[in-house]
C-alpha positions in Angstrom: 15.0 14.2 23.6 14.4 11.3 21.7 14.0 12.2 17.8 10.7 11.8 16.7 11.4 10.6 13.3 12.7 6.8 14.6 9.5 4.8 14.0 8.9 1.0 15.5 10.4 -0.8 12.2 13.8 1.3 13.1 13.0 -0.4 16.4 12.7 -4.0 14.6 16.0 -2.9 12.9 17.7 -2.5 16.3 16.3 -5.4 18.1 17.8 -7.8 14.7 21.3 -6.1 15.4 21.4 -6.5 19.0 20.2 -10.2 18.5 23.5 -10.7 16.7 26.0 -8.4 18.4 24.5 -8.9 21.9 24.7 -5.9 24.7 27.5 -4.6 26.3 28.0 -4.8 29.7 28.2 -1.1 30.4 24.8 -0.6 28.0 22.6 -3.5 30.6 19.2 -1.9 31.5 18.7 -1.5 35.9 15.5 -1.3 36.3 12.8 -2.2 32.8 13.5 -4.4 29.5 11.6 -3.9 26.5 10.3 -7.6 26.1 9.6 -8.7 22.6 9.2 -12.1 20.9 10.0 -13.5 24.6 13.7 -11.8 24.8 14.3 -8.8 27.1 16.4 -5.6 25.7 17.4 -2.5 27.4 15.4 0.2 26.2 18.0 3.1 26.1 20.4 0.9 24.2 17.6 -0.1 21.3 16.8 3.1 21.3 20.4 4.5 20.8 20.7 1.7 17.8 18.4 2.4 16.2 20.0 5.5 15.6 23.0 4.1 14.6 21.2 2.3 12.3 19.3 5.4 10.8 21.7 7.9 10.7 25.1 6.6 11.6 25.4 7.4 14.7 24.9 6.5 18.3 22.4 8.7 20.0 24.2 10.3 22.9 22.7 8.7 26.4 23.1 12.6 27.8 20.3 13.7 24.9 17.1 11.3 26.9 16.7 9.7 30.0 16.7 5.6 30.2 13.5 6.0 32.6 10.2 7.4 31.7 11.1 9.2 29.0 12.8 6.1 26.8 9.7 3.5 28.3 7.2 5.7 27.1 8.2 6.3 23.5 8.5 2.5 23.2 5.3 2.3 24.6 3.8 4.6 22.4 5.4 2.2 19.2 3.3 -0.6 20.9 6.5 -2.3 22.8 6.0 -3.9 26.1 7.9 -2.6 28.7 7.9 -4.4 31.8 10.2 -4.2 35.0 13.2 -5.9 35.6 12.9 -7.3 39.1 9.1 -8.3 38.7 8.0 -8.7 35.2 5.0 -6.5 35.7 4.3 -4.3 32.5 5.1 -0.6 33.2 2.6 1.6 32.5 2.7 3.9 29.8 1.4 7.8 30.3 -1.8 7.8 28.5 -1.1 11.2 27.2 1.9 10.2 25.7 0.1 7.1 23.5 0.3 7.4 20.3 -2.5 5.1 18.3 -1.3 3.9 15.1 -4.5 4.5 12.5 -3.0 7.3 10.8 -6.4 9.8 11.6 -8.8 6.7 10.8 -11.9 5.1 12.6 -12.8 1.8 12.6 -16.5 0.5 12.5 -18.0 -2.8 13.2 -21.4 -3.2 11.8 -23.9 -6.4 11.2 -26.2 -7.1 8.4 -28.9 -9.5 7.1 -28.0 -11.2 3.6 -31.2 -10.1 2.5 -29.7 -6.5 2.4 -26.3 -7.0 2.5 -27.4 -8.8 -1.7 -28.6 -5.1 -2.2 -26.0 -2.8 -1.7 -22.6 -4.6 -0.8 -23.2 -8.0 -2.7 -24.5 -5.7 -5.7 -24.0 -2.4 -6.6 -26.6 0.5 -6.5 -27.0 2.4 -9.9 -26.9 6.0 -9.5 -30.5 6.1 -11.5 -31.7 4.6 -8.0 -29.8 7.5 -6.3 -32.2 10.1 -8.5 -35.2 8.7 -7.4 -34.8 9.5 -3.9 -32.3 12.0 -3.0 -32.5 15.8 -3.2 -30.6 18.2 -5.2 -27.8 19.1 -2.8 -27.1 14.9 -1.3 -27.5 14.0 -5.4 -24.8 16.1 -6.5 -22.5 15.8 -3.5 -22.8 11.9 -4.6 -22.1 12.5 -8.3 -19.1 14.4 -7.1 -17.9 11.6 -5.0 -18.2 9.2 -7.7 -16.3 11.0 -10.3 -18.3 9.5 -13.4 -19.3 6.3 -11.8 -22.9 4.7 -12.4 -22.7 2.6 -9.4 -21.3 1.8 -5.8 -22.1 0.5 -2.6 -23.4 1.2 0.3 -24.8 0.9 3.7 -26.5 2.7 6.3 -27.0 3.3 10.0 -30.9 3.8 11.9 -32.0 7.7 12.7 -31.2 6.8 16.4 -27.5 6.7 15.5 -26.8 10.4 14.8 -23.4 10.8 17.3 -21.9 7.9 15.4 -22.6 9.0 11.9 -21.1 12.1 12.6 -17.9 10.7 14.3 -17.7 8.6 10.6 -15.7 10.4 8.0 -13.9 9.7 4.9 -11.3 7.4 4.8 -12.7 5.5 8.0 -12.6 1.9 7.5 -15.8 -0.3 7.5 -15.8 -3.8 8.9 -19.5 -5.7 8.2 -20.2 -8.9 9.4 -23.3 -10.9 8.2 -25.6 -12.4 10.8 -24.7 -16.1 11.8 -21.8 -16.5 9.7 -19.1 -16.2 12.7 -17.1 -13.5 10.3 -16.6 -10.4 8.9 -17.3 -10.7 5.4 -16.5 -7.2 4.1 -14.1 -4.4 4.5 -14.2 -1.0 2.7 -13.4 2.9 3.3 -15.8 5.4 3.5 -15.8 7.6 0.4 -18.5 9.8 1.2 -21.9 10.0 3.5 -25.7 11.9 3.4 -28.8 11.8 5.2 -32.1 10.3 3.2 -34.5 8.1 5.0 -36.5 7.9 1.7 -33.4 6.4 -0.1 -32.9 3.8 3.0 -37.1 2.8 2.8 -36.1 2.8 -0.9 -33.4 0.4 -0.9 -33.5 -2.1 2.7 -36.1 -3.5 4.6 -36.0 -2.3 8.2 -37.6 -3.1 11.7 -38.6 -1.1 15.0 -39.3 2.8 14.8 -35.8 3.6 13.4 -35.8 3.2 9.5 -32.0 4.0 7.7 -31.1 6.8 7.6 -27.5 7.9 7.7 -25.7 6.8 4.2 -22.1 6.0 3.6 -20.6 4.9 0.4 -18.0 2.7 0.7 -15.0 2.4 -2.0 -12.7 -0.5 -2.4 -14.8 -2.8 -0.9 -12.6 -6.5 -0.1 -14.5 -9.3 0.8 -13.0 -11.0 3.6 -13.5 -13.8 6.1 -12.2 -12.5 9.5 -13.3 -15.0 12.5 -15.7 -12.9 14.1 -14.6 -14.0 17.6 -10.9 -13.3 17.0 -11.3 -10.5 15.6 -13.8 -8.6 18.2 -11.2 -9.9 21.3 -8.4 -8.2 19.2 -9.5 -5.2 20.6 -10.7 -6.3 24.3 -14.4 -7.4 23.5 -15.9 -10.3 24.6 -15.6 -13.4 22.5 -19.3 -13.9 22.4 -19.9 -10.2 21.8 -22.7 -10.4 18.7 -21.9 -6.8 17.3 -25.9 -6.2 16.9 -25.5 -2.7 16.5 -23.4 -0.5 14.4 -20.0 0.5 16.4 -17.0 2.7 16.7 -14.0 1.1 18.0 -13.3 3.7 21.0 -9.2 4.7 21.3 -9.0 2.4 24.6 -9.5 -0.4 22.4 -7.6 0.8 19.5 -4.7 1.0 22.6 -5.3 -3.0 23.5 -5.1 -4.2 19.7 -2.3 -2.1 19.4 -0.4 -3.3 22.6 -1.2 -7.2 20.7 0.1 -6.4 17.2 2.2 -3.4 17.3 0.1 -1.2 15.1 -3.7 -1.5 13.7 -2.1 -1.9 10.1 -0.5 -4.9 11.6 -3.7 -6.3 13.5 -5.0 -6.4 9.9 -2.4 -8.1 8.1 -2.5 -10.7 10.9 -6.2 -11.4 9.6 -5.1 -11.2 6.0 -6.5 -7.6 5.4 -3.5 -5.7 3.5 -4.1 -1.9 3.7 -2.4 -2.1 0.3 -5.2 -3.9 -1.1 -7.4 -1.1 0.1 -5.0 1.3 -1.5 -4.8 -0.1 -5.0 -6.0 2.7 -7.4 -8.3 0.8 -9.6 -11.0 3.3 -10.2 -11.8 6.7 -10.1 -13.2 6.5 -6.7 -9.6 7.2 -5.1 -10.0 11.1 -6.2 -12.1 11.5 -3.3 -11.1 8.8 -1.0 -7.3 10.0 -1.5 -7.8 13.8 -1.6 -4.0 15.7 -1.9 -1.1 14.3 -2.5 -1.9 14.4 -6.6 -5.5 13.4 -5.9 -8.1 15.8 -5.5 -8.3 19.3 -6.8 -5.3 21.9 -7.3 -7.3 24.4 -4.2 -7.0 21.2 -2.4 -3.8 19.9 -3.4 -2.1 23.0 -2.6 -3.7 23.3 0.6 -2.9 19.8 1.6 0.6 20.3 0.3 1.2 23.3 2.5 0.3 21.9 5.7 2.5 18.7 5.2 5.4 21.1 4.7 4.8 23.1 7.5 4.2 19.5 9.7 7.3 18.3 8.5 9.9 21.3 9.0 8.5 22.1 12.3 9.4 18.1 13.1 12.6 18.5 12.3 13.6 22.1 13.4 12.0 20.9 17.3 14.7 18.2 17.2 17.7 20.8 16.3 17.8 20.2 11.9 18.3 23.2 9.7 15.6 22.9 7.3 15.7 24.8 3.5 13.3 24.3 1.2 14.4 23.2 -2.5 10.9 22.7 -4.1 11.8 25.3 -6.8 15.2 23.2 -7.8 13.1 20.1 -8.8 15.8 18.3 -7.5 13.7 15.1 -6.8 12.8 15.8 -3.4 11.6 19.4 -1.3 13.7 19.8 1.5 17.5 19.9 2.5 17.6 19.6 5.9 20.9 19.3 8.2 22.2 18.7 12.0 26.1 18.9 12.2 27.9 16.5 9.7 24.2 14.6 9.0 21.8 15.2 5.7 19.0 14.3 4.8 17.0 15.1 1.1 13.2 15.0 2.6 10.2 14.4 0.0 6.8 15.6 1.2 3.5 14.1 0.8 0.2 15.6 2.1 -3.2 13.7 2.2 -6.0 14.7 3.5 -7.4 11.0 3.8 -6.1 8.6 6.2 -4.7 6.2 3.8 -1.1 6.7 2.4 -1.6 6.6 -1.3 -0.1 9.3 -3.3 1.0 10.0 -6.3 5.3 9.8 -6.4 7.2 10.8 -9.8 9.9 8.8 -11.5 12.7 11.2 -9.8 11.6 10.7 -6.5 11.6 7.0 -7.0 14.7 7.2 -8.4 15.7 9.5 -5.7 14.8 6.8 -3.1 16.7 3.7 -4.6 19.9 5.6 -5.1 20.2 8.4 -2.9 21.4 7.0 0.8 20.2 10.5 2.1 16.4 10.3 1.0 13.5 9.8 2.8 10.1 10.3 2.0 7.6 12.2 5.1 4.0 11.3 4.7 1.5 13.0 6.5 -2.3 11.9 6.5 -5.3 13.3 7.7 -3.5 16.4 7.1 -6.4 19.0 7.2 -7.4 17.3 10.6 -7.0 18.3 13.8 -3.8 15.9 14.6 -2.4 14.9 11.4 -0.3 12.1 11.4 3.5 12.2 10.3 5.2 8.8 9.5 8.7 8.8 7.4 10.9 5.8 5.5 14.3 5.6 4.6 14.4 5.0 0.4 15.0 1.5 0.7 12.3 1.1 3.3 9.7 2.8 0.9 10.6 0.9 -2.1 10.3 -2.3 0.3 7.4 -1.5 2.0 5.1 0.3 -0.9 3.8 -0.8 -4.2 4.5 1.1 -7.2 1.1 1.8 -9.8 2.0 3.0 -13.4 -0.8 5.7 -14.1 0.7 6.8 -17.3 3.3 6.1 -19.9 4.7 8.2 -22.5 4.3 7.4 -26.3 6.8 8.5 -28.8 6.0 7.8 -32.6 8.9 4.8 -33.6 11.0 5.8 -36.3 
């Protein structure tokens, strides 16, 4: 069984080391390479690298098959695998495809200036809110705001029910206004409610269908994404005028991924830096980032709990011992061990789907100087399928950026 901890960077790592040593004879692939960057690679051999790399030892060729087993996790990383003799891309078993938006959706939607100056291009002040909205949607959206007098906001027609109820928080927005060939904006959704009164309020509307279904969107980055690259990204037509609001189904989610490697990657490509959406600059992120520090203590115990639970039961399935050392505030919460190997595992829940968490000056310390850290992050982690991705210390101080959100002041003497 190949362990599911070894992620598509450890991959990257591999394919770099193999590019310098070259392959053994005795380690040449029979019948599919892994083709990246226009070089071919035998799959059971990058795999058993990228062990080396990531624990210090080879994995043993007995412990996974070089066939289906080794195509389709590299597959599932967003690798092409194709075969040897023809070149054709072997297909991966759907079920065992993994795509890479840590729990989020995506949405496409399109919008006039004329509204878009309302409530994307300007904010909406909560005394707006009051004049339309009920009791229950006002204080669920003075909640969300935590203390905020304004945000922004847009909106889908009453004949778009099944959408706005796939649409949850953290999802990521992607609006595009009409005849500019882009997308203009890009934010997450912090929270949603149903008022056709506030959408007659605030936008002007055609056709029997006035707004209806409200999302608030938080860290909202203005972008400008070529519309036509974009949309083919993930299969759609180049021409494809996005009229209506639209969920990017998982089939298409699969072709982007199969392009760039991951979604986050797609978005980088088109100078969107998931960072940037991560930033905590306000006190939106208490809602958009629930857990991991974020959030409530009911919440951020719950969250906590369940990332635990994810986490050891990772490990134990692939033969670790696994003791908890929360209580020793040793810098990180688990001890886990597999023969002569150790790791010191740090656990952080979200319920979002954006990894942003809270991390204390141990831990960080923990992960420059402690070969045997790593850091486990699981998102979406009060969903059905959370998702589970872990770094190395040196990959997490490479990879994330640090936010001070306090200091301590001592008196000078």
């Amino acid at each position: 069984m190949i362990p599911k901890y070894i992620n598509r960077e450890h991959i990257l790592e591999a394919i770099k080391r193999i590019d310098t040593d070259g392959v053994p004879e005795t380690h040449n692939s029979t019948k599919f390479d892994l083709l990246f960057e226009n070089r071919r690679y035998p799959p059971k051999y990058v795999i058993s690298i990228s062990h080396l790399l990531l624990v210090g030892k080879m994995l043993p060729v007995k412990d996974f098959s070089g066939g289906d087993e080794a195509n389709n996790f590299l597959a599932s990383l967003g690798f092409q695998i194709v075969s040897k003799e023809e070149g054709e891309v072997a297909s991966a078993r759907k079920e065992n495809r993994v795509t890479e938006t840590d729990g989020m959706n995506l949405f496409l939607a399109a919008a006039t200036k004329e509204n878009l100056e309302k409530s994307i291009l300007n904010k909406v002040s909560f005394e707006t809110a009051e004049k339309f909205l009920e009791a229950p949607e006002l204080k669920s959206l003075e909640s969300a705001l935590g203390g905020r007098k304004g945000f922004n906001c847009w909106a889908m027609t009453g004949d778009r029910s099944k959408m706005y109820e796939s649409m949850e928080v953290g999802d990521l927005v992607f609006l595009t206004m009409k005849e500019t060939g882009a997308f203009n904006f890009v934010g997450s959704v912090l929270c949603k409610f149903e008022s056709i009164e506030f959408g007659k309020g605030l936008w002007s509307y055609s056709g029997k269908n006035p707004w209806k279904y409200i999302y608030v969107l938080a860290n909202l980055v203005k972008t400008n994404t070529p519309k036509k690259e974009f949309v083919t990204s993930f299969g759609y037509k180049p021409k494809d005028p996005i009229q209506r609001p639209r969920r990017i189904k998982e089939e298409n989610l699969e072709i982007a991924i199969s392009k760039f490697g991951s979604i986050e990657n797609l978005l980088k490509h088109f100078g969107i830096n998931l960072v940037s959406l991560n930033e905590i600059e306000t006190d939106l992120e208490n809602n958009l980032r629930q857990g991991a520090g974020f959030g409530n203590p009911e919440l951020n115990k719950k969250v906590e709990t369940v990332a635990i639970l994810k986490v050891t039961k990772e490990y134990e399935e692939t033969g670790w011992s696994v003791k908890s050392v929360e209580a020793d505030k040793c810098g990180y919460d688990l001890l886990c061990t597999k023969d002569l190997l150790k790791e010191h595992v740090e656990v952080k829940g979200i319920s979002g789907g954006i990894a942003s968490f809270i991390i204390t000056a141990g831990e960080v310390k923990q992960a420059r100087n402690n070969p045997n850290f790593r850091i486990c992050i699981v998102t979406s982690a009060l969903k059905k399928n959370p998702q589970l991705t872990c770094y190395s210390g040196q990959e997490f101080i490479e990879q994330f950026s640090l936010s001070p959100l306090a200091f301590k002041a001592s008196l000078n003497q």
